[in-house]
C-alpha positions in Angstrom: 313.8 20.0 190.8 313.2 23.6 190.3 312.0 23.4 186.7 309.2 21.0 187.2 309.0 21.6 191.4 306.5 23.7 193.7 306.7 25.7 196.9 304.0 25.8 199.4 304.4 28.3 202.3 301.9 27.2 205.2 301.9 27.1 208.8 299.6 27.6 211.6 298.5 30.7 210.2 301.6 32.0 207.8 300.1 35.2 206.9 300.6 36.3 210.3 303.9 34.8 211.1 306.3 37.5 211.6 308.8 36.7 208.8 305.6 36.1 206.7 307.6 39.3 204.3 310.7 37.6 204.2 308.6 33.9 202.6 307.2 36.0 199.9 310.6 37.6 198.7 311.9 34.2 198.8 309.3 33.6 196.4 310.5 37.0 194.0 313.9 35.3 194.1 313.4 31.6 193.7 311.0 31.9 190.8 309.5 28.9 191.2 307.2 27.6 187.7 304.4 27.0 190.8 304.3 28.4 194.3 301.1 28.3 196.8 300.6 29.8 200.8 297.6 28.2 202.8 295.9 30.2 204.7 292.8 30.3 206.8 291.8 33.2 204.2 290.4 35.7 207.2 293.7 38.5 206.4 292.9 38.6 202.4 292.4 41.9 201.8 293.0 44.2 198.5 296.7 44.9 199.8 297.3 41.6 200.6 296.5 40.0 197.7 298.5 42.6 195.4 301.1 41.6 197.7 300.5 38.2 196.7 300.6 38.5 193.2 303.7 41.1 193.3 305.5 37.8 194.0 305.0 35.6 192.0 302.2 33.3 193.7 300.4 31.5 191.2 297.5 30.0 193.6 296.3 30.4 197.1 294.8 27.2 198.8 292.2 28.5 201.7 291.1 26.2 204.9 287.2 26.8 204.7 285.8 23.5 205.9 281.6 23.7 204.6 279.4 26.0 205.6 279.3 28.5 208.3 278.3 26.3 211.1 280.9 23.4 210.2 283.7 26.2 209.5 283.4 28.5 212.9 282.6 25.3 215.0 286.5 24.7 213.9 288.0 27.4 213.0 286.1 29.9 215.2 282.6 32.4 215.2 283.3 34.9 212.2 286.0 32.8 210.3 283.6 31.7 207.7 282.8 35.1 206.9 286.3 36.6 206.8 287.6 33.7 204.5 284.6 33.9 202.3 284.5 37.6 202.1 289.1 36.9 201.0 288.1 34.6 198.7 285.9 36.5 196.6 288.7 39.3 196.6 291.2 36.5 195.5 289.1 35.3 192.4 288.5 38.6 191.4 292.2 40.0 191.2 292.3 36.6 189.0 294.3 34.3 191.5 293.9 30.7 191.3 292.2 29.7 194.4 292.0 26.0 196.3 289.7 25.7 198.9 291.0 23.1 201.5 288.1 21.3 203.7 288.7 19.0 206.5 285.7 16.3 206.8 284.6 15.5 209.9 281.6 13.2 211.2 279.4 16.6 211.5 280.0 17.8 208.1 281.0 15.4 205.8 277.6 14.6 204.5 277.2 18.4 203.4 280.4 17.9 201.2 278.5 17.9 198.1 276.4 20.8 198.4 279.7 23.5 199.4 281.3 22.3 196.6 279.0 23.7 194.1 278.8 27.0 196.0 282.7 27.5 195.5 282.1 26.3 192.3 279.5 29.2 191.9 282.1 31.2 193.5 285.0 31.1 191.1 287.0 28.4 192.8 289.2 26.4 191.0 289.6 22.9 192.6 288.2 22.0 196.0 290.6 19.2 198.2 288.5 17.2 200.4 290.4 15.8 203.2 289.6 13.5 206.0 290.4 14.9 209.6 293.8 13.2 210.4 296.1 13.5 213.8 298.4 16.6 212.8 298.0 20.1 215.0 295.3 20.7 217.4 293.7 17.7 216.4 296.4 15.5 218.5 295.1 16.7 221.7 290.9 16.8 220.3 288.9 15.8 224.0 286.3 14.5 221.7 287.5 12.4 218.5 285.6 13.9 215.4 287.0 11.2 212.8 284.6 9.6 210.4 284.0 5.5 211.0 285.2 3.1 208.4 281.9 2.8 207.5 281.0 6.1 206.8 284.8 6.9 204.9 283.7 4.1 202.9 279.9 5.6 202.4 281.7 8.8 201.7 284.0 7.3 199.0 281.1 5.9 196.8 279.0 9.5 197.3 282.0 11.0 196.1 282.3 8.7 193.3 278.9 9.2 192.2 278.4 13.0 192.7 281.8 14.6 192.0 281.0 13.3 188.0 278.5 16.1 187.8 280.8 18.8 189.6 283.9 18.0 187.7 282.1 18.2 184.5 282.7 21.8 184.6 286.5 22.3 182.8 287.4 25.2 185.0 286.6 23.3 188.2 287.8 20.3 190.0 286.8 18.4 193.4 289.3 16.1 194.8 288.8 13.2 197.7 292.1 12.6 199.6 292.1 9.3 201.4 294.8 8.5 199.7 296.8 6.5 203.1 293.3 4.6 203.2 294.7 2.8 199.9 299.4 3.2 200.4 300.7 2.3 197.1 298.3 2.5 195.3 297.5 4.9 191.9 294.6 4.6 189.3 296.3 7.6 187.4 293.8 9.7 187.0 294.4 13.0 188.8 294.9 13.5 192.9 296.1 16.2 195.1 299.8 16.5 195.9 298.3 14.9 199.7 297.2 12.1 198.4 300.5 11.6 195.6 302.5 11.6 199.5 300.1 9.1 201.0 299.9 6.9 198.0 304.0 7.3 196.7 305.6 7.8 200.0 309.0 9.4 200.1 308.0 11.5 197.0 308.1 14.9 198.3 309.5 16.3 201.5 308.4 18.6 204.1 310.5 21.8 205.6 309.8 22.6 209.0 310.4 26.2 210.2 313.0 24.1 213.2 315.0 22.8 209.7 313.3 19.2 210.6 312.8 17.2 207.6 309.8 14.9 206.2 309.5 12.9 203.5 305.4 13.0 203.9 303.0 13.0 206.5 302.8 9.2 207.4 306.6 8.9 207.3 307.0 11.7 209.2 305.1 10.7 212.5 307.2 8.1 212.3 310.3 10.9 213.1 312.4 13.5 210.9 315.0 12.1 208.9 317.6 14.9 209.6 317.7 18.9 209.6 318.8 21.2 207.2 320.8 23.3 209.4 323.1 20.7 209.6 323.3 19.3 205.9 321.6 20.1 202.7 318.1 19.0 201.8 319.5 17.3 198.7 322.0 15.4 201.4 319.9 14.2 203.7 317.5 12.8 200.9 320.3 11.0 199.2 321.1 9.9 202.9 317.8 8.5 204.3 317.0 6.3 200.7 317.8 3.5 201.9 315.5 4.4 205.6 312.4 5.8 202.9 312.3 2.6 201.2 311.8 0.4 204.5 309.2 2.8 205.6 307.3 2.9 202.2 307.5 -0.7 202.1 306.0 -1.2 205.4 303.4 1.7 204.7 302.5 -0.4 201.5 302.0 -4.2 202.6 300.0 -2.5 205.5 298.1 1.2 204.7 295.2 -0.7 207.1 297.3 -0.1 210.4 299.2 3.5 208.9 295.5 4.9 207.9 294.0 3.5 211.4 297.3 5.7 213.4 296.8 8.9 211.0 293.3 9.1 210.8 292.8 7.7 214.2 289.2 5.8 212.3 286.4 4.8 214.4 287.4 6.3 217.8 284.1 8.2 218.5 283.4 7.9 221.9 285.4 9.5 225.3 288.2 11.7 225.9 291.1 10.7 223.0 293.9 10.5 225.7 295.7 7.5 223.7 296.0 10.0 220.7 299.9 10.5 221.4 300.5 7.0 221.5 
């Protein structure tokens, strides 16, 4: 639904995409109320983000995942500088900025401590996300998952420090484990991640090949048609009846969907089974 709906632009790296100019005057035309690109942050620049704002965005979500030894063992040496260095230029031509950081079992304990730095920096919300089996991460040698044990250590650290941080009105911090606990909603506010893990089939996923997704969990499970073929609206109306078997299953066991998208506990040895 247009009037109430969002558009997020991300890739890989979309910034660098060659049709990257084309996405942002979809956004001048579409005119969505909300519209969002995630980026690694390393090509903000003062041209960029005027670019940016020319059309229309209303928020820019960055992949910085803690400090500059957890980010460029990731992301690569130098990318912690570059995406702190276009986050600071965001902020200060006033656009709302989401920092995006993926928890692994080397930085999740420093969690706390970033997030009152980007608080200190200007950021609005901060999404913390556990590392799941999407991208490079299908083919990781070396498994860098957190243990049940620690995702549940995390959860109550979480519980007990984000009161402090989001005691601040113009900042929030956000756990998503949301496919740890399918079907399941205390109300209070989540990111849109978590919303798909926790109400699957509630928003769908566009892939540059047309491919469709209702989210992440149902979609490793296969796309449920492609737009070149059909409309989006079509092929939702079309797979209902598909979503609800899926979302049922997802919800009578998030154990064994949670297990296959976060891959827990598998520490140890070369991840060859990953593509099972």
């Amino acid at each position: 639904d247009k009037q109430d709906g969002q558009v997020t632009i991300t890739g890989g790296e979309v910034t660098v995409m060659p049709e990257f100019p084309e996405y942002l005057d979809s956004l001048k035309m579409l005119r969505y109320p909300a519209s969002q690109i995630i980026t690694n942050g390393t090509t903000l620049s003062e041209h960029t983000v005027q670019t940016y704002l020319d059309s229309g965005l209303t928020r820019l979500s960055i992949s910085i995942d803690g400090f500059e030894a957890d980010n460029d063992a990731q992301r690569g040496r130098g990318s912690f500088a570059k995406a702190m260095r276009g986050l600071r230029t965001a902020v200060a031509h006033g656009i709302v900025v989401n920092v995006i950081s993926v928890l692994t079992r080397d930085n999740w304990k420093h969690w706390h401590q970033f997030s009152q730095v980007l608080r200190e920096e200007g950021v609005r919300t901060h999404n913390l996300s556990l590392i799941c089996r999407l991208g490079r991460a299908e083919n990781m040698l070396d498994w860098l998952g957190l243990s049940p044990f620690q995702v549940s250590e995390l959860e109550a650290d979480f519980v007990s420090r984000s009161l402090d941080l989001n005691a601040d009105p113009s900042f929030a911090v956000t756990l998503n484990t949301g496919a740890l606990h399918a079907g399941v909603w205390d109300g209070l506010p989540i990111p849109v991640h978590q919303l798909q893990d926790v109400m699957a089939g509630t928003e769908a996923v566009v892939k540059l090949n047309g491919d469709v997704y209702t989210n992440r969990i149902v979609g490793r499970k296969g796309a449920i048609g492609n737009i070149r073929d059909d409309s989006l609206a079509a092929i939702w109306a079309a797979s209902q009846e598909q979503r609800r078997g899926i979302v049922a299953s997802i919800s009578r066991d998030p154990g064994g969907s949670a297990h296959d998208y976060y891959y827990l506990g598998e520490h140890v040895g070369p991840t060859t089974n990953l593509a099972r």
